[in-house]
C-alpha positions as CSV (number, residue, x, y, z in Angstrom):
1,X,0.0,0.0,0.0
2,X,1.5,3.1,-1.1
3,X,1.2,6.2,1.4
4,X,-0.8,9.2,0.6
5,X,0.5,12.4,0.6
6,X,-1.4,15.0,2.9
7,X,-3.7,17.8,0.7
8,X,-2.4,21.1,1.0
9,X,-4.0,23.7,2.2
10,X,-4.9,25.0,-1.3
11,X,-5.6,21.6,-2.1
12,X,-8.4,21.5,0.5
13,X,-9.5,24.9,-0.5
14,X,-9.9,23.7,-4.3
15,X,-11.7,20.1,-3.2
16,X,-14.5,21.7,-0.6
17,X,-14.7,24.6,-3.4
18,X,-15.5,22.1,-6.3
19,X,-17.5,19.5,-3.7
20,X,-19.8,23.4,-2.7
21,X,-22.2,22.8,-5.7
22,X,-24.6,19.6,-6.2
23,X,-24.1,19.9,-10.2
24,X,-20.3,19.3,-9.4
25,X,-20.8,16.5,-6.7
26,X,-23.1,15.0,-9.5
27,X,-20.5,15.2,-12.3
28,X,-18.3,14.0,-9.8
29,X,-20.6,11.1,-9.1
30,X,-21.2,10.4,-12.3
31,X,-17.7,9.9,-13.4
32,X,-16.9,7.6,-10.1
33,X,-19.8,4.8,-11.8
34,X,-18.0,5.7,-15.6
35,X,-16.2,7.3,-17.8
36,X,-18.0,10.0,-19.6
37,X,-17.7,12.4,-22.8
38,X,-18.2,16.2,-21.5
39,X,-21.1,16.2,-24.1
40,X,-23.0,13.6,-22.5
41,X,-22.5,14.9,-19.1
42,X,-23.9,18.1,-20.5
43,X,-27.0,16.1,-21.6
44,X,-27.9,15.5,-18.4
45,X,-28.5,18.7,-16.8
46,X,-30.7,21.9,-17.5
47,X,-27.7,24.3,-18.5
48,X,-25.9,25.2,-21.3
49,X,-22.7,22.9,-22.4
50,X,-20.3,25.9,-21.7
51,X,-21.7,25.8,-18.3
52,X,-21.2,22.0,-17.6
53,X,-17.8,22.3,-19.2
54,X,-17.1,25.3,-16.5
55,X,-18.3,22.7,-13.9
56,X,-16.0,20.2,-15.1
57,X,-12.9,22.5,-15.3
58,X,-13.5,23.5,-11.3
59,X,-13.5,19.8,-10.7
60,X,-10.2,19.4,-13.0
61,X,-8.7,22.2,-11.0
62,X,-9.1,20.3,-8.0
63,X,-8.0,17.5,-9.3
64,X,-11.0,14.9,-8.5
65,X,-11.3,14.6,-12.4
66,X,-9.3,14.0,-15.3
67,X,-9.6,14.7,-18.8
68,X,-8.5,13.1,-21.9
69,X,-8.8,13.4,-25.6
70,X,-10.2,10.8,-27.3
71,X,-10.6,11.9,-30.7
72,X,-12.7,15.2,-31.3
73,X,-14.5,14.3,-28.0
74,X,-13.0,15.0,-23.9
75,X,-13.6,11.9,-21.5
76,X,-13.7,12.7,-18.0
77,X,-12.8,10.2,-15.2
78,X,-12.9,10.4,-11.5
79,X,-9.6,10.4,-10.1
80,X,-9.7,8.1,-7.2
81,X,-6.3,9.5,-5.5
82,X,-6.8,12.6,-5.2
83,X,-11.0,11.5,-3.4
84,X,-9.3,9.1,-1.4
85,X,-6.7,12.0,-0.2
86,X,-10.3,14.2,0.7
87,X,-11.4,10.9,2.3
88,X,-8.4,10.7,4.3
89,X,-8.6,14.3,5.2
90,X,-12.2,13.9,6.2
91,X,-11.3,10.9,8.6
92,X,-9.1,12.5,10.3
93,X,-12.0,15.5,11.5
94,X,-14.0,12.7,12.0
95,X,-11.6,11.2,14.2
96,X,-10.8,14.1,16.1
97,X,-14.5,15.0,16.4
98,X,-15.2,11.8,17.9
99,X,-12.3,11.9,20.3
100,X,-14.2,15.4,21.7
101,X,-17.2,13.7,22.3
102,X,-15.4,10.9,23.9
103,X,-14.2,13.5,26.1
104,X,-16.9,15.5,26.7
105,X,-18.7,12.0,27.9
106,X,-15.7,11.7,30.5
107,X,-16.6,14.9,31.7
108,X,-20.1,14.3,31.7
109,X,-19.9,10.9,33.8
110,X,-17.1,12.3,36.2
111,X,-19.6,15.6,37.2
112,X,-22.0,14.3,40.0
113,X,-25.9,15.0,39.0
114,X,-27.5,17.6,40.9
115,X,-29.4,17.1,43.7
116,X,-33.1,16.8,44.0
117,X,-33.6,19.3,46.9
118,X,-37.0,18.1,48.5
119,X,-37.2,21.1,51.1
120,X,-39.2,24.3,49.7
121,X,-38.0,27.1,51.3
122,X,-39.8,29.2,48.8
123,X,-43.6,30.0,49.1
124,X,-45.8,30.0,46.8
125,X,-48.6,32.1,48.5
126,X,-49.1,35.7,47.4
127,X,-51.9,36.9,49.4
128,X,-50.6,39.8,51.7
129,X,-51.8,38.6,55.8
130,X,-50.4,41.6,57.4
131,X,-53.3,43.8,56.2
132,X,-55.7,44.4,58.8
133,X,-59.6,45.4,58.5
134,X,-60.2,48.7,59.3
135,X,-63.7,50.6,59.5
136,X,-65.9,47.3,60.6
């Protein structure tokens, strides 16, 4: 198993940029299940071709995709690197997230409940006794 090489920080920056949209994550998607010409990608959504293509060279920049020539037409593949790189990058949050809640459910169980005081030292009766009837 060959190691991976930690993103940079404009790596992340470019991943969680290209990952912001659902068209992208879908292109993305798309290319993960098979290798696709940008044209039929662009068959697939509402939008223009120049805009898919747009989509497609954010992804490129971040380099979850890859382009080739084949021909006249451009075939677009997920690159599974550079997502398991992000994948790596996500586990380790995940791992430090959970390690905070681990802790935090130390602290929880070490910090005694609080006690259930059953004397009332507080009344609840409003009415004013000290008055006293006058003119009877």
């Amino acid at each position: 198993m060959v190691a991976q090489r930690e993103l940079s920080e404009a790596e992340v920056d470019r991943v969680f940029h290209a990952l912001a949209t659902s068209t992208r994550r879908d292109i993305l998607r798309r290319t993960i299940e098979r290798e696709q010409s940008v044209s039929t990608l662009a068959s697939e959504y509402e939008m223009s071709f120049a805009a898919v293509q747009k989509h497609v060279a954010v992804l490129e920049a971040a380099d979850l995709i890859v382009k080739r020539a084949e021909g006249r037409e451009r075939l677009v593949r997920a690159n599974p690197e550079m997502i398991a790189r992000a994948r790596a990058l996500l586990a380790r949050y995940e791992e430090l997230w959970r390690s905070r809640i681990a802790r935090l459910d130390e602290l929880l169980a070490e910090t005694p409940a609080p006690r259930a005081d059953t004397t009332d030292t507080t009344s609840t009766d409003t009415t004013d006794d000290s008055r006293t009837e006058e003119g009877d």
